[in-house]
C-alpha positions as CSV (number, residue, x, y, z in Angstrom):
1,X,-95.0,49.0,76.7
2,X,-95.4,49.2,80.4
3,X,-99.8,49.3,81.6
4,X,-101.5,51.3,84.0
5,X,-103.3,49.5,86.6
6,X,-105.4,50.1,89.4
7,X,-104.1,48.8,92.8
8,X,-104.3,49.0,96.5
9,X,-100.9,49.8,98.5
10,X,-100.0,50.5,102.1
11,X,-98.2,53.7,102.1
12,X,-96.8,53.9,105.6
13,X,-97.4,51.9,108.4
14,X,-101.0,51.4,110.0
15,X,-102.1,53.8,107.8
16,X,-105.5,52.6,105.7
17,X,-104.4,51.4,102.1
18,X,-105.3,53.2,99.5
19,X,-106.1,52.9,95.6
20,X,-104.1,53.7,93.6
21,X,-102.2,53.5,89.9
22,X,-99.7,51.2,89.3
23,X,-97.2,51.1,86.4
24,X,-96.5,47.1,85.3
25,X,-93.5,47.0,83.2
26,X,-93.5,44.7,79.8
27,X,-92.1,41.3,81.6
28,X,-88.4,40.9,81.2
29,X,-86.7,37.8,80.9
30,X,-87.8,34.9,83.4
31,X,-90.6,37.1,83.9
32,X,-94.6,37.0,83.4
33,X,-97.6,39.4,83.3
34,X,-100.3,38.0,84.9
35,X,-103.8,39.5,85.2
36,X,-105.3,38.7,88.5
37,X,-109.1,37.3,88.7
38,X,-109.1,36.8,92.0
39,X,-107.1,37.6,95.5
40,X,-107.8,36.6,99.0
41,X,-107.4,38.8,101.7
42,X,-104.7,37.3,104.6
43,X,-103.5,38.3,107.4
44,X,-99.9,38.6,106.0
45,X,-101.0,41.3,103.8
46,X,-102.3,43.1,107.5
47,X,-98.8,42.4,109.1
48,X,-97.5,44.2,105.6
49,X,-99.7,47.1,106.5
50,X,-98.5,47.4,110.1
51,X,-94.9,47.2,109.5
52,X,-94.7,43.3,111.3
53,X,-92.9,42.0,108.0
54,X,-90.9,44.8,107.1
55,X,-90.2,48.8,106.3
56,X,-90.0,48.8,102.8
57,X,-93.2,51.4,102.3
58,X,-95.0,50.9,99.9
59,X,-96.3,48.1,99.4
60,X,-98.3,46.7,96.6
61,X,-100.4,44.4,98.8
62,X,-102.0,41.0,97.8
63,X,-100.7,37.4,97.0
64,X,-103.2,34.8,97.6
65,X,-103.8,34.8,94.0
66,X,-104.8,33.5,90.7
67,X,-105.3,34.9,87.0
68,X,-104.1,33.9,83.5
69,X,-101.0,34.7,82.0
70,X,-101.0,37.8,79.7
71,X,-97.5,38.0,78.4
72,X,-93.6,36.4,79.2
73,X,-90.4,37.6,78.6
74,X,-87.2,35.9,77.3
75,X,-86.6,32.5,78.1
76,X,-89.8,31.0,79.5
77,X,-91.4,28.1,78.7
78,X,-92.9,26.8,81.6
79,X,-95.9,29.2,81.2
80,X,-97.3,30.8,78.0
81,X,-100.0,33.6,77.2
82,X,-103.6,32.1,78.1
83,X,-102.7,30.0,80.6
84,X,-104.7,29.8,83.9
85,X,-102.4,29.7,87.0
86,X,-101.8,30.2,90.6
87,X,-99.2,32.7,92.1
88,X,-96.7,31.0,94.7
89,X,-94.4,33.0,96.3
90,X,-91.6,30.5,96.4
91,X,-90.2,30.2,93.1
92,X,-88.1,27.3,92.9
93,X,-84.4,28.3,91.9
94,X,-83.5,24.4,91.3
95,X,-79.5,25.0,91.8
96,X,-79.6,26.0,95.7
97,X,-78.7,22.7,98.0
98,X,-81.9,21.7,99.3
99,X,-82.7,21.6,95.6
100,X,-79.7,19.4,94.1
101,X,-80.3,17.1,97.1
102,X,-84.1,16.4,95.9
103,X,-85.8,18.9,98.5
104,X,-87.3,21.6,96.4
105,X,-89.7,22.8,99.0
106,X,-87.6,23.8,100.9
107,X,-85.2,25.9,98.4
108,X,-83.2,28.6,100.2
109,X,-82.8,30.6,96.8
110,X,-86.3,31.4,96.1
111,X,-86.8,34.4,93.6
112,X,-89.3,37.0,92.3
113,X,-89.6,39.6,89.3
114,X,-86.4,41.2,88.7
115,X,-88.3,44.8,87.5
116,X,-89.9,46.5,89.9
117,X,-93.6,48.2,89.7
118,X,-94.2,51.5,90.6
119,X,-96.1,54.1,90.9
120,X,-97.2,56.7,88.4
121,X,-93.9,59.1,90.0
122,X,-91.7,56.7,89.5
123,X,-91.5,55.5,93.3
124,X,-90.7,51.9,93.4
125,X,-93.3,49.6,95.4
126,X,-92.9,46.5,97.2
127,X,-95.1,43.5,96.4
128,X,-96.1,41.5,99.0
129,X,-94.7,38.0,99.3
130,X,-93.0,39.2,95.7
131,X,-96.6,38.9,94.1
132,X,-98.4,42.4,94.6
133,X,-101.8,40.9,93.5
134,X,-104.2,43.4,95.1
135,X,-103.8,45.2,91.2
136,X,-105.6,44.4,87.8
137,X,-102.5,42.9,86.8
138,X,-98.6,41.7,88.1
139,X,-95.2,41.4,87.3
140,X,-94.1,37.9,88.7
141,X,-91.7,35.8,88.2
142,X,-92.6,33.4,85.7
143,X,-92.1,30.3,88.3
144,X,-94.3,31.9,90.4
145,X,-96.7,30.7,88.3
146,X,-98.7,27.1,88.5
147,X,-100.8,26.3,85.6
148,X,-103.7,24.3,86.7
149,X,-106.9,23.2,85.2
150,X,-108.9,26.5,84.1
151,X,-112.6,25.0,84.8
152,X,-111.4,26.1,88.9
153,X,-113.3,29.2,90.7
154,X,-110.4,31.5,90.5
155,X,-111.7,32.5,93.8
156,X,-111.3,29.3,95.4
157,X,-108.3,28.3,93.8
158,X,-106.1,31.5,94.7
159,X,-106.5,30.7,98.6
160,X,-104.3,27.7,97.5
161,X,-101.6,30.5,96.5
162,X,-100.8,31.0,100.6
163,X,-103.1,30.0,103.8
164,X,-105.4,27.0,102.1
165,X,-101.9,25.3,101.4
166,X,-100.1,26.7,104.5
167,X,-102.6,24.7,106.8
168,X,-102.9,22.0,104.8
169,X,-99.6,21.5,104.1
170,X,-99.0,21.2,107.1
171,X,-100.7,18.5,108.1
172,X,-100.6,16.5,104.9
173,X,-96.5,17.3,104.2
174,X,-95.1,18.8,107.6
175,X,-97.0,16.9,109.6
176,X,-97.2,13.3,107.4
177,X,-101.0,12.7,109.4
178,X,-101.4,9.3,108.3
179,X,-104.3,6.8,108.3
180,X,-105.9,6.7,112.1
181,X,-103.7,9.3,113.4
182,X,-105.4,11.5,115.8
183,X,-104.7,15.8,115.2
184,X,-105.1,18.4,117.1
185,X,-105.1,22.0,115.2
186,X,-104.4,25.2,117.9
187,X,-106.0,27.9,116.3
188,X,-108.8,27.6,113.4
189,X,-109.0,30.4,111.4
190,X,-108.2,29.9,107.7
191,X,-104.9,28.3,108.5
192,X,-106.0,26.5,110.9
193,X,-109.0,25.0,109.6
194,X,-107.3,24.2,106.2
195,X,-105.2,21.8,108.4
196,X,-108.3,20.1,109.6
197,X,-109.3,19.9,106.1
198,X,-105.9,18.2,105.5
199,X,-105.8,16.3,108.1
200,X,-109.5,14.8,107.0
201,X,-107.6,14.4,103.6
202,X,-104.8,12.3,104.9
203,X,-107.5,10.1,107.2
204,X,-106.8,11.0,110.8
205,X,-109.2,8.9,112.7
206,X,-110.1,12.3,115.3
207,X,-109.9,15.9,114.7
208,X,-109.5,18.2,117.6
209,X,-110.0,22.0,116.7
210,X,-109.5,24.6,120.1
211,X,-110.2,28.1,119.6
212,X,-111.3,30.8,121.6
213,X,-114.1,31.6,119.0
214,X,-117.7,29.2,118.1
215,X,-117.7,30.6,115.0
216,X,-114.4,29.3,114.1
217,X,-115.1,25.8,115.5
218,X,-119.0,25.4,114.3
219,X,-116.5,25.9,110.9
220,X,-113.9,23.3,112.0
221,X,-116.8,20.5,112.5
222,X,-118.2,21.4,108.6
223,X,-115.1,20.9,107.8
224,X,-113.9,17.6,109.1
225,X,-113.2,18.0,113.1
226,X,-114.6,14.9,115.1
227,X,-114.4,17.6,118.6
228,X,-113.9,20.8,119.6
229,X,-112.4,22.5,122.7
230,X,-113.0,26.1,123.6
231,X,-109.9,27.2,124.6
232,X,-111.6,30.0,127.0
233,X,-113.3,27.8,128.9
234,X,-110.8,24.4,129.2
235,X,-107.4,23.7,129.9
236,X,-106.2,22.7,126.0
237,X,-103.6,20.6,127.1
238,X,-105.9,17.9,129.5
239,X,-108.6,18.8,127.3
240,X,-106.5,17.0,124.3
241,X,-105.6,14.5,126.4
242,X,-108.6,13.5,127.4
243,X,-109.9,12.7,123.8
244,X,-107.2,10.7,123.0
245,X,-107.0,8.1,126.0
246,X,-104.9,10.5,128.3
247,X,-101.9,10.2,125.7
248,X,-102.2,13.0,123.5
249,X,-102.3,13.4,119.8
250,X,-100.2,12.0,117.5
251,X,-100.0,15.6,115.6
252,X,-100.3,19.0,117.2
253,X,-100.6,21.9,114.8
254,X,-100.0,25.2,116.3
255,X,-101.6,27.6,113.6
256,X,-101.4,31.0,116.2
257,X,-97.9,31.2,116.5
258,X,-97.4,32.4,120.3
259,X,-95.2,31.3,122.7
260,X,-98.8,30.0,125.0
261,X,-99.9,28.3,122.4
262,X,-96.6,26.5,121.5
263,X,-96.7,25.5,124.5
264,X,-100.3,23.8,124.8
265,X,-99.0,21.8,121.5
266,X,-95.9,20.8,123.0
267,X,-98.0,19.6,126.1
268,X,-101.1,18.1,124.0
269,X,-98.8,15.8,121.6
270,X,-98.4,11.9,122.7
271,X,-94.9,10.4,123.4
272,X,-92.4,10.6,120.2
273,X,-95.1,12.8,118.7
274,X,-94.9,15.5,116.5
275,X,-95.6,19.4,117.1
276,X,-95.8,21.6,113.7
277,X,-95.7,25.0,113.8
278,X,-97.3,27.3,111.1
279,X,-98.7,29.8,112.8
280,X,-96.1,33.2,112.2
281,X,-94.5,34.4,115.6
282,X,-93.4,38.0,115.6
283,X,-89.8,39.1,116.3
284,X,-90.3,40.0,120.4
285,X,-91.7,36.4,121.0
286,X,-89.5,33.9,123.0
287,X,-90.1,30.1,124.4
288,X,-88.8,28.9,127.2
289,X,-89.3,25.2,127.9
290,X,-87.4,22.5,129.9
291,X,-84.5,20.7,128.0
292,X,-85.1,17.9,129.7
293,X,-88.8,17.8,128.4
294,X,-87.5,18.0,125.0
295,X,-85.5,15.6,125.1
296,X,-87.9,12.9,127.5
297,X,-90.6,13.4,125.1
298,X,-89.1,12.5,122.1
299,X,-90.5,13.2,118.5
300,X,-90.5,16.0,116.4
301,X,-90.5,19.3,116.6
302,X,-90.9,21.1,113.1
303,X,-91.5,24.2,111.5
304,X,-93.8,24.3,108.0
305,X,-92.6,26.9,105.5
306,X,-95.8,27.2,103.1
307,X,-96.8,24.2,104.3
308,X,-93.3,22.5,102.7
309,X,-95.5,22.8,99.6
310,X,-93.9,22.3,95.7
311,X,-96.7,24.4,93.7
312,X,-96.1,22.5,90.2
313,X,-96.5,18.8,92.4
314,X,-99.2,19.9,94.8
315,X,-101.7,22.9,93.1
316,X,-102.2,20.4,90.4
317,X,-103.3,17.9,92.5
318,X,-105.3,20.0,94.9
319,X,-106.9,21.2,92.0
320,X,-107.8,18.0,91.1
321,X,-109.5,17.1,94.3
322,X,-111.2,20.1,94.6
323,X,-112.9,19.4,91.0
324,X,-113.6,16.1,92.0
325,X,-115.6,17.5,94.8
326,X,-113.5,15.7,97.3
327,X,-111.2,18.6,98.6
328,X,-114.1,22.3,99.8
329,X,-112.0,24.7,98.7
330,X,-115.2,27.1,98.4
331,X,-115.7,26.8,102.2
332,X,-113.1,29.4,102.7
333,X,-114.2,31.8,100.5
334,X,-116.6,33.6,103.2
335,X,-117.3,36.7,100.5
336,X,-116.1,38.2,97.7
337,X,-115.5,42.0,97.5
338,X,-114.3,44.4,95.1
339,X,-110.4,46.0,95.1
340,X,-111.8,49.1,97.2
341,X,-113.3,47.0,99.8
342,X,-109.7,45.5,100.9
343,X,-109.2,48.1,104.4
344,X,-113.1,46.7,105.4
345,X,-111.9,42.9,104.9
346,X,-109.0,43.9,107.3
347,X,-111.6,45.1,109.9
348,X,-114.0,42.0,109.2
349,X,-110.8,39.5,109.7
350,X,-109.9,41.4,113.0
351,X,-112.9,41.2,114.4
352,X,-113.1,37.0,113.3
353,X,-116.1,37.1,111.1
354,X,-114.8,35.7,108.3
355,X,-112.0,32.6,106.9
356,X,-111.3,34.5,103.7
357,X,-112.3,37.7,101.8
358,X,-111.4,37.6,98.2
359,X,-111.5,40.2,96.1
360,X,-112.9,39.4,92.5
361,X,-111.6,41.5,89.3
């Protein structure tokens, strides 16, 4: 039988969320119940609440998440009822192209729950990212969900459902930051300063974090940067260049996502070096650069969906590392709050105080 739930939607845009009671339907087939532990509060779920992503009011916000499986439907097997498990939002089909041709992360047939949730009226509600994890308990589809090793903080482990694995991933897959590369990371809020993490991971020899905040790059040095640059105050571009013997770095990561900033990482990489964007541009933005610089510079010029993450290959791992102490996943985790404290989390992340809010169920 379908559950009532507590949950927090966005009801129309800008407007402050709101708690309410959501109706989870019994999973159908492919499908799983999840109930959530934990959620961290990111700044997708804010572009959700403003109308950046889309009009489909409501919304059932939340999907950095993690919880253990309470039911499946027909036909699963990858999951079962007790297991402890991340939510993805980029369920693996396994028939599209990039699949057959060995390139899951990047499948172009991702899918979510087939049944909606709604509200006690009936209205249908749209879960964010296809997860809808700001609720007691989900209706996913059952690849959305990564079984990993159940001694992890579920708050700490969630943030590895989106940003944590966004930044990182972008370094570690996107970017392939080898042994004595040198990095550069534009922006360091959560994002951003998971791909210093990463890039600490894969060995880069130096570490550059810019931002316009000290906060955010007093975090960036805890969490692996060898400098900083205050992008208020310096010209990023020369700035970069200066710490790596006038070249540039091997690896810039642009994790703002505006056309200034795209630019400073074009500028800042070396010769046949690589930019990676992660940061999420909004639909007005455009870039205009000179052809011929693209082309004279050489290298790579990429884009990282979800940090080009495969969730049953990389949560277990980071998982892993983070229980072998060797991967701070609890660095991100600046506080833990309860489901009605989400709209104060969106006015604590504005405002730059904090990497991640996570609500705890």
């Amino acid at each position: 039988m379908a559950q009532q739930v507590r949950g927090v939607i966005a009801r129309s845009k800008g407007a402050p969320v709101e708690m309410v009671t959501v109706v989870v339907p019994d999973p159908g087939p492919g499908e799983a119940v999840v109930k959530v532990q934990a959620c961290g509060v990111c700044h997708t779920d804010l572009h959700y609440r403003e109308g950046g992503i889309n009009d489909d009011f409501p919304f059932l916000l939340g999907h950095e998440a993690a919880g253990v499986v309470e039911s499946v439907g027909e036909g699963v097997t990858e999951v079962a009822p007790g297991d402890f498990v991340i939510l993805n939002w980029r369920a693996v089909c396994g028939r599209c192209r990039a699949c057959r041709r060995g390139r899951p992360w990047y499948c172009f047939d991702t899918h979510n729950a087939k049944q909606k949730m709604t509200l006690t009226d009936g209205t249908e509600l749209s879960p964010a990212l296809g997860i809808g994890a700001f609720a007691e308990k989900t209706l996913v589809a059952a690849g959305q969900c990564t079984k990993v090793d159940p001694a992890a903080s579920p708050a700490a482990a969630g943030l590895l459902g989106c940003g944590v694995m966004a930044g990182l991933g972008a370094a570690v897959n996107t970017g392939a930051v080898g042994r004595g590369d040198s990095v550069a990371v534009i922006g360091c809020g959560g994002v951003g300063n998971a791909a210093v993490l990463g890039a600490r991971l894969a060995g880069a020899a130096r570490i550059i974090a810019v931002d316009l905040d000290a906060r955010k790059l007093a975090k960036a040095r805890e969490l692996g940067a060898t400098d900083t640059v205050d992008a208020g105050s310096a010209d990023v571009v020369e700035a970069i260049r200066a710490l790596t013997g006038g070249h540039g770095a091997d690896v810039v990561i642009d994790a703002v996502g505006r056309p200034e900033t795209y630019r400073q990482a074009f500028y800042a990489r070396d010769l046949a070096g690589t930019v990676v964007l992660v940061g999420v541009p909004t639909p007005e933005m455009q870039l205009e650069l000179p052809l011929l610089d693209v082309f004279g510079r050489g290298g790579s010029l990429k884009s990282s969906w979800y940090g080009d993450c495969l969730p049953s290959r990389d949560f277990p791992m980071l998982i892993d590392l983070y229980l072998q102490g060797r991967l701070d996943l609890d660095a991100f985790v600046s506080e833990t709050i309860p489901l009605d404290g989400v709209e104060q989390a969106f006015e604590r992340m504005h405002k730059g105080e904090v990497l991640r809010s996570v609500v705890l169920f």
